[in-house]
C-alpha positions as CSV (number, residue, x, y, z in Angstrom):
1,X,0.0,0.0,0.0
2,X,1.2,3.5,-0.8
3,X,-0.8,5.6,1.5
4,X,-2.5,4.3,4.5
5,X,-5.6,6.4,4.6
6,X,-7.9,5.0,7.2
7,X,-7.7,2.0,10.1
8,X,-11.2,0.5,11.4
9,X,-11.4,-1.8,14.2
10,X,-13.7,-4.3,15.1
11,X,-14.4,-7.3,17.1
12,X,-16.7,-10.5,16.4
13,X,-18.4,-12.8,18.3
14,X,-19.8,-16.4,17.3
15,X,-21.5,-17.2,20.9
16,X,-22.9,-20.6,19.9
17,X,-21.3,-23.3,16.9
18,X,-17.6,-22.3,17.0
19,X,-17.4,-21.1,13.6
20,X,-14.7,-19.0,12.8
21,X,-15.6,-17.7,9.9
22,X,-18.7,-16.5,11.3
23,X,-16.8,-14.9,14.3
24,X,-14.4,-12.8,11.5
25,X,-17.4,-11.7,9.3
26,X,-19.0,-9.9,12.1
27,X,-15.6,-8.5,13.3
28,X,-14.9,-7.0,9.9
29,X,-18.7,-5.7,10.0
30,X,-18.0,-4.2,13.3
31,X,-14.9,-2.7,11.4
32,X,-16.7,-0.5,8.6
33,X,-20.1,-0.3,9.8
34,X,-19.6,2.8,11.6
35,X,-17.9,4.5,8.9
36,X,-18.6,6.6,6.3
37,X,-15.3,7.8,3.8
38,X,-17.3,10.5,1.2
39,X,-14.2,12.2,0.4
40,X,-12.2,8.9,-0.9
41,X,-13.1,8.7,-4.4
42,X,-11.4,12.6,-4.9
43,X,-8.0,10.9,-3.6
44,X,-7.4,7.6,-4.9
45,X,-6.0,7.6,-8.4
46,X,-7.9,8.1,-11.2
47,X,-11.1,8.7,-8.7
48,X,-11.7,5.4,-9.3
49,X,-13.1,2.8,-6.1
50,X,-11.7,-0.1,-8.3
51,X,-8.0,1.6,-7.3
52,X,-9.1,1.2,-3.3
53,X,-6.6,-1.0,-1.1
54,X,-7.7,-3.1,1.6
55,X,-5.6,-4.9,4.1
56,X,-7.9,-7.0,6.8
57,X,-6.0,-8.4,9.4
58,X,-7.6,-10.9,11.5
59,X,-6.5,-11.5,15.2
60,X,-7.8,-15.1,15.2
61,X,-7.9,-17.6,18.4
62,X,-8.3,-21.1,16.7
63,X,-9.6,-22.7,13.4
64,X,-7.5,-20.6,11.4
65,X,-7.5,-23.8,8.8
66,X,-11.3,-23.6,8.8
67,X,-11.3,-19.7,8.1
68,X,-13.2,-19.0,4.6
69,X,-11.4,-16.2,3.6
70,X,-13.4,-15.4,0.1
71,X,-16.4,-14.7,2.8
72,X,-14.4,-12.3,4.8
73,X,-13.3,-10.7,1.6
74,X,-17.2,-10.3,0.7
75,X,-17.5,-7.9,3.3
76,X,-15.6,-5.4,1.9
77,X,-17.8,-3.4,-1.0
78,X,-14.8,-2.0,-3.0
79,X,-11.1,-2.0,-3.7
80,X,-8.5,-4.9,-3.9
81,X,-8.9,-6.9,-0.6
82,X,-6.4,-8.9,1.4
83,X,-6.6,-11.1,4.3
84,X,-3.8,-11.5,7.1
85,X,-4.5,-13.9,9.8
86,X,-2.5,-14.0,12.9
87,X,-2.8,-15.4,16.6
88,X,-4.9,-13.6,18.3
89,X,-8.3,-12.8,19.4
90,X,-10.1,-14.9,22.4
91,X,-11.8,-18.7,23.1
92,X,-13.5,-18.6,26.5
93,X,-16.2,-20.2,27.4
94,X,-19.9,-19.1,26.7
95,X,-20.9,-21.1,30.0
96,X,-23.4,-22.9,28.5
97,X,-23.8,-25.8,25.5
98,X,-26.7,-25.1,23.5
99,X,-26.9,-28.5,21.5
100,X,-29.8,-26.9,19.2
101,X,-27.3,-24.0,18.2
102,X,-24.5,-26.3,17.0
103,X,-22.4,-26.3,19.5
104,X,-20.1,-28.7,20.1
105,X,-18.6,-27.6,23.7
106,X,-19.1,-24.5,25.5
107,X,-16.9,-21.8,23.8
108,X,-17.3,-19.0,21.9
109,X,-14.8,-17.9,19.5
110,X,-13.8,-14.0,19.7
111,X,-12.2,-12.2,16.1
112,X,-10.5,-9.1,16.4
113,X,-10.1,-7.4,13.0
114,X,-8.3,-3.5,11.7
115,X,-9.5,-2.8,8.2
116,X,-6.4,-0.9,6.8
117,X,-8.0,1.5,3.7
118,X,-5.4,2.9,1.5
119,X,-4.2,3.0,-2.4
């Protein structure tokens, strides 16, 4: 990336079914749903969305292999996307198995994500 414009954090929680994926989705929802970037088009090059760089990174506690990275990437609307996945994030226990809710034990996964918006 050439300029580093904007970072957005987030965090995502799968309470119940310890998926991964499902975990990161919502923390890179957490990341950009509070945002709003109206001047961005006027600075990347050629005022064109398509010229947009995205770098997620994705503090993850477990699973990593299970991760579906091309839904993470669907999150983000515009740009060329990438996905880093590092240790990270949190399992603890949700205190309860809910059998109906897919879960397999009592955790819940925690995903901690920046959203790194450049060109």
């Amino acid at each position: 990336m050439e300029q580093l414009m904007f970072i957005e954090t987030g965090m995502g929680i799968d309470v119940h079914g310890q998926n991964i994926t499902k975990a990161a989705v919502r923390a890179v929802k957490n990341a950009i749903h509070f945002n709003s970037m109206p001047g961005i088009r006027s600075v990347l090059p050629g005022n064109s969305l398509d010229n947009m760089v995205v770098n997620v990174k994705l503090a993850v506690p477990c699973d990593k292999e299970a991760l579906d990275i091309n839904a993470v990437k669907e999150c983000i609307p515009f740009g060329k996307v990438s996905v880093e996945i590092m240790d990270g994030g949190m399992l603890t226990t949700s205190g309860i198995v809910i059998e109906e809710k897919g879960d397999q034990n009592d955790f819940m996964y925690i995903v901690v994500a920046s959203v790194e918006v450049g060109y």
